[in-house]
N, C-alpha and C positions, 0 to 999 in steps of 0.2 A: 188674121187678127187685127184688130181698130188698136191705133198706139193709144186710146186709153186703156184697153185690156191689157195692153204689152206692161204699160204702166203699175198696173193693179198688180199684176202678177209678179213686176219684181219689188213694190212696196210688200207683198206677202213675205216674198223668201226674205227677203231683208230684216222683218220683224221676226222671221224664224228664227236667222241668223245672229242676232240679238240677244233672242232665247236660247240659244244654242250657247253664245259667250258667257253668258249670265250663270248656266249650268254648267260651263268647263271653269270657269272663277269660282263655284264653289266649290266643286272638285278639287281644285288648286288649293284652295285652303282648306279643303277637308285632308287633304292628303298632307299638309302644314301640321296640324293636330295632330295625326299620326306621328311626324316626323318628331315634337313634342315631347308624345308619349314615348316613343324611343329612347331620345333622351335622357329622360327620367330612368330607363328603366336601364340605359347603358350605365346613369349614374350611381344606381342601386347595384348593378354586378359589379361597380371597381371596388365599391367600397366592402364587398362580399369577396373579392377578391382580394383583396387592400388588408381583411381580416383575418385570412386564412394566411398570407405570411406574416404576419405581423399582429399577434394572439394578446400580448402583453409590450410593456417599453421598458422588459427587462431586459439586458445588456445582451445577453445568447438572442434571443428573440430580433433583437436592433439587428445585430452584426448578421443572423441568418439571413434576413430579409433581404438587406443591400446584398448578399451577395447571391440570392437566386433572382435578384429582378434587374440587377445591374443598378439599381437608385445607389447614388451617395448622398443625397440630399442632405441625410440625418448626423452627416458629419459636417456639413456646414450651419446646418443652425438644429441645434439638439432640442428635442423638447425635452427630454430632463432637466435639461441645465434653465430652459423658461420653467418649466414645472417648477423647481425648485426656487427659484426666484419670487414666482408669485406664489408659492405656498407661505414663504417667506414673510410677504406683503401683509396675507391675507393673515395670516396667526399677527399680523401685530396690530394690524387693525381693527379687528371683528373684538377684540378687550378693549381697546382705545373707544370703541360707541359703545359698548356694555356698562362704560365704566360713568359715562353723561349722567347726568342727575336725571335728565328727563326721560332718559331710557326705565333706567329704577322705576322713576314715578311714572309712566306710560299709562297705567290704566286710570290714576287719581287723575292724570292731566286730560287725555283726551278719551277715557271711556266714554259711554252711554251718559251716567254722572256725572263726569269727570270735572274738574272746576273750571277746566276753561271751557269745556264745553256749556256748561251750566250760563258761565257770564258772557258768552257770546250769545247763546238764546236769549237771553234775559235783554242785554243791550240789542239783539234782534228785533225783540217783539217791542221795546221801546220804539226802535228806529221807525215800526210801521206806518204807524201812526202822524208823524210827521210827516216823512216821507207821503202821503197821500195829499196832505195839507201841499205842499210843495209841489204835487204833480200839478194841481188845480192850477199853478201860475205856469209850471215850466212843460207843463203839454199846450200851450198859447205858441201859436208860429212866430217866429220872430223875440218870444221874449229870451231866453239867452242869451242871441246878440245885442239887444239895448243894454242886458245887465251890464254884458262884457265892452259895450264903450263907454257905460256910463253917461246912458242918456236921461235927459232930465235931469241931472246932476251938475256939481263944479266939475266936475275931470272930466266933460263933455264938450269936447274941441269941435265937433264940425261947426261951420259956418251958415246962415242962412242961404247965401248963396250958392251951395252945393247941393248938386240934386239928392245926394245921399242924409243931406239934414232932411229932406221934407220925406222920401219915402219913409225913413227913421220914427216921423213926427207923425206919418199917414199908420203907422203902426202900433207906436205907443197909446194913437186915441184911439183903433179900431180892441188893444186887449183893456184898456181900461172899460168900453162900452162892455166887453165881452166881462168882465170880473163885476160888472155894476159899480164902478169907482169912476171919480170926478179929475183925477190928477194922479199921470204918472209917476210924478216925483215924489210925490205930497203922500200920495194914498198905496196907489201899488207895490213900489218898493217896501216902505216900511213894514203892510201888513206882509210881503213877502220875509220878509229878513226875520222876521219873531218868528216862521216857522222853520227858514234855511239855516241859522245857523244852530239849534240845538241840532236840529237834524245831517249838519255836517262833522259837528260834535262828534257825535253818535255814528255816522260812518266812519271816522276815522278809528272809532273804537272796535267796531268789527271788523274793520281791513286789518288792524292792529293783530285783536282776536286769533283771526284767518290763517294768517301769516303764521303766530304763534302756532298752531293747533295744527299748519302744514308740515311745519318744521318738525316735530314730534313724528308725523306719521313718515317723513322723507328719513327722517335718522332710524328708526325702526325696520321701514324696507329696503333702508341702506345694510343695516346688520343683517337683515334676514336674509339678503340676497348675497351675500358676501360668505355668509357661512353655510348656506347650500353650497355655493362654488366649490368653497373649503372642504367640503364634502364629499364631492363628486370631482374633485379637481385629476384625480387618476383616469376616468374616465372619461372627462373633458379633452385631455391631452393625448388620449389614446386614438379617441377617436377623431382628434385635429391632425395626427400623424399619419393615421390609415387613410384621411382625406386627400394629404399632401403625397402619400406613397400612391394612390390611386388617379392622382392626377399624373402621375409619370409613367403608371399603367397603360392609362389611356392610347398613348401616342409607340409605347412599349411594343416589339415585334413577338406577335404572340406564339407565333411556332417555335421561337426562341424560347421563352417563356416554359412551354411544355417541356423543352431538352432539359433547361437547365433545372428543372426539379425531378428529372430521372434518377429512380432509383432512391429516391427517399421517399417509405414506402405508406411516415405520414401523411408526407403531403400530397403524393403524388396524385391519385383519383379527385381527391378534391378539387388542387388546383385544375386540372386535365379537365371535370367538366366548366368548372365558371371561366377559364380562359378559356376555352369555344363556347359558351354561353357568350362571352362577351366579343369575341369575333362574328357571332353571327348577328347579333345584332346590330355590328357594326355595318355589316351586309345589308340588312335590311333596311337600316338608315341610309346608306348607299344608293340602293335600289329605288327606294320612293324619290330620294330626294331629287333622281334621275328621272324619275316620269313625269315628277314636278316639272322640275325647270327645264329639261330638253325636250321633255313629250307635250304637257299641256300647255306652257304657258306661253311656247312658240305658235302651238294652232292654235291658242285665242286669237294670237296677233296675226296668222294667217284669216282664221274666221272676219276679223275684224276687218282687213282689207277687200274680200270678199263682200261684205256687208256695205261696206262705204262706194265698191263699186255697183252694187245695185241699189244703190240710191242714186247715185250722178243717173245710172240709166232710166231711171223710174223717171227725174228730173227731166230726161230728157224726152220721154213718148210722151211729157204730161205739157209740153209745149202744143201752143196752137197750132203751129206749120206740122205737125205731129200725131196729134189726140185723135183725128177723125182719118188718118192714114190707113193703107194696109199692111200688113208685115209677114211674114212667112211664120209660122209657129216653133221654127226653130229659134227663132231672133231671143225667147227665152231658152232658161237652164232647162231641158225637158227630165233629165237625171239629176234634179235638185233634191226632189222627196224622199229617193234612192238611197242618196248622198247623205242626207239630212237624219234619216232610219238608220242608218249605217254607224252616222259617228256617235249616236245613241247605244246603239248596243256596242257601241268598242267604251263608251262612258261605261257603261254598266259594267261591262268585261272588265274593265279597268279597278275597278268598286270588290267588285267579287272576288280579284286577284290578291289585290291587298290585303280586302280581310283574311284569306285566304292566309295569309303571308305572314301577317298580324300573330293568329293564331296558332301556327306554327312553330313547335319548341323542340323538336328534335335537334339539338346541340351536341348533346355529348358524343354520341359517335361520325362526326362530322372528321376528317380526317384535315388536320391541318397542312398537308403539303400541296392541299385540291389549291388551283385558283381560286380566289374569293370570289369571283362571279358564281362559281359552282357553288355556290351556297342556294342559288334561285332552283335550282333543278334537284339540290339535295330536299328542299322546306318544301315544293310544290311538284316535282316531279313531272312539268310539260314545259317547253319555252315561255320567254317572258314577253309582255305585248311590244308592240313596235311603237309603242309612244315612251321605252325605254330605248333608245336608240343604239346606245353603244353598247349593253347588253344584250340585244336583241340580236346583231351583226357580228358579237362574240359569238353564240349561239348558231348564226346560220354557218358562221364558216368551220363549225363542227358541231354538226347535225349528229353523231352518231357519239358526241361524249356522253359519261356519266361519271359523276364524283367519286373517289374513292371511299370507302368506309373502315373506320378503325377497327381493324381483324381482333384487336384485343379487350374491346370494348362488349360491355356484359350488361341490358338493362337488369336495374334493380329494383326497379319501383313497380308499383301495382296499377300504374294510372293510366285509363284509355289513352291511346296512343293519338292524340290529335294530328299529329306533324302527318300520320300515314294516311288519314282519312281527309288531308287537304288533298292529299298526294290525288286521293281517285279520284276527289271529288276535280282535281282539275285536270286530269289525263279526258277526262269526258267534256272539259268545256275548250274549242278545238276555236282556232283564231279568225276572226269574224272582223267585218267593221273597215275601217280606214278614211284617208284625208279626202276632205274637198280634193278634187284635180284641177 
């Protein structure tokens, strides 16, 4: 091969290899999205969790909770005793704005009719009218700032010798030409001022107005939103409780969890499925976040090196002492295209397995004394790919596990069984794919 052919051909892989990063970064943050929606969804089971020990912030209900989740939290800062406080608050002030005159007269003041509304229209449509008179001088460039040094006037201190007096003077005669006036001082000003100052009049009276008319509507949706609260305030606090019990959840050992509401025989099936609901989602956040960061976003930065050394070599067959050479055909990757096919269908395998994983909600009879890795082999029933690393070498050094299942667990629901049908549908997709070498 002529080292410009050698050249071409690693300018091509090198652009592949490019395409190649570009599609494992979106991957990386597609699989970010995922990680996301997890969240959300692990924040949705604490607080379903969060509600089932903790139903009411009645005093049995308080004392049960801390003692099947191990939280005290609620003995150091009570939300009764804040409830109580701001119900406190809230009844003395939601009378205190009821009792304002302009609350009373809210609809004479700022209705549709209302009087202030009426005399700010009215001074509105006055204002217009000037106001237009006034734009004719203050849309002119520069006139503002002559108003404001009081040019052509006595309080007009620059000096001729300053180059700011003559552009000043090169200004004032270019808006006088422009208004058809002979004299800035003389003419412009004054026919200005017979329109500015009723028309500043008259703004002040609509700021004035404004002001008035906000204040009415800020005290009315100050009472309205104070006595919804006052309203809902049991519920507010309930669900600010179940928020704070569920942030203790979170981190909470949930096979522990399951013993300690043995044998309470309310709560017991409840809690039993949203604690493994919310352990396995915990798994599956695990899992992705693992193919993330130790599976993909290491072989971009392997890709990438790859990529950069077929450019230095592209660089180098595209030299003169070089270009018209000969070279042996191996002197390129000849198993690039191979390679290149390869880490596409492990991207895809990759895509497949998550949704796969995604969609998969068999929780409840998941036995909690399994390893939590065996949640991959309970949701999809075949190993996990090797761009999960440490999962994966969990997995190889026992080839022949399989999770246990809750001997006592019963479904009840009527609803196709998704979690089973990821299962076959990935016992058939058999591991393919792998890195550059």
């Amino acid at each position: 091969m002529r080292g410009n052919e050698v050249a071409n051909a690693f300018r091509q892989q090198a652009d592949e290899l490019g395409g190649l990063i570009g599609e494992h970064k979106q991957l990386a943050n597609d699989l970010g999205a995922r990680i996301t929606q997890l969240e959300e969804q692990l924040a949705q089971a604490r607080r379903e969790l969060a509600a089932i020990y903790l139903p009411s912030l009645e005093d049995a209900a308080i004392d049960k909770a801390q003692r099947l989740t191990g939280f005290q939290g609620f003995t150091r800062r009570d939300p009764r005793v804040a409830m109580a406080q701001e119900r406190k608050v809230l009844t003395s002030r939601v009378p205190q704005l009821e009792s304002d005159p302009r609350y009373a007269r809210r609809a004479l003041l700022v209705g549709p009719d209302g009087t202030l509304t009426q005399e700010r229209d009215q001074a509105a449509e006055s204002l217009a009218p000037l106001q237009a008179e006034c734009e004719k001088f203050e849309s002119q460039l520069g006139f503002q700032e002559l108003v404001d040094i009081g040019y052509d006037t006595p309080k007009f201190t620059e000096h001729w010798w300053q180059g700011a007096y003559w552009k000043h003077w090169a200004a004032g005669d270019r808006i006088c030409k422009a208004l058809g006036m002979a004299d800035f001082g003389d003419d412009v000003l004054p026919a200005y001022q017979k329109w500015a100052e009723p028309r500043n009049t008259l703004a002040a009276d609509v700021a004035r107005l404004d002001a008035e008319i906000a204040a009415v509507h800020a005290l009315v949706q100050e009472r309205d939103q104070l006595a919804d609260r006052l309203s809902k305030l049991d519920s507010i606090y309930l669900a600010q409780a179940q928020q704070f019990l569920g942030e203790h959840l979170e981190h909470a050992d949930v096979a522990l969890l399951e013993q300690w509401v043995a044998g309470d025989a309310e709560l017991e099936r409840a809690v039993r499925v949203c604690v493994r609901k919310l352990a396995g989602l915990n798994a599956k956040r695990q899992f992705i976040t693992e193919i993330r960061d130790d599976g993909i976003r290491p072989l971009v930065g392997e890709l990438d090196t790859r990529r950069q050394k077929y450019q230095q070599k592209r660089a180098k067959f595209s030299r003169p002492k070089n270009a018209y050479g000969t070279f042996a055909a191996t002197t390129i990757d000849q198993k690039f295209p191979d390679r290149a096919a390869a880490l596409r269908a492990q991207q895809d395998k990759v895509r497949r397995r998550v949704d796969a994983l995604m969609a998969a909600d068999n929780y409840a009879d998941f036995d909690l004394r399994n390893d939590s890795s065996l949640w991959w082999m309970h949701f999809l029933g075949a190993p996990p790919p090797r761009l999960a690393p440490n999962l994966y070498g969990y997995y190889q050094a026992r080839p022949t596990i399989v999770p246990l299942l809750d001997p006592d667990y019963v479904d009840m629901t009527d609803e196709p069984d998704t979690a089973h049908a990821a299962t076959a549908f990935m016992s058939r997709d058999q591991e393919q794919g792998g890195y550059l070498s």
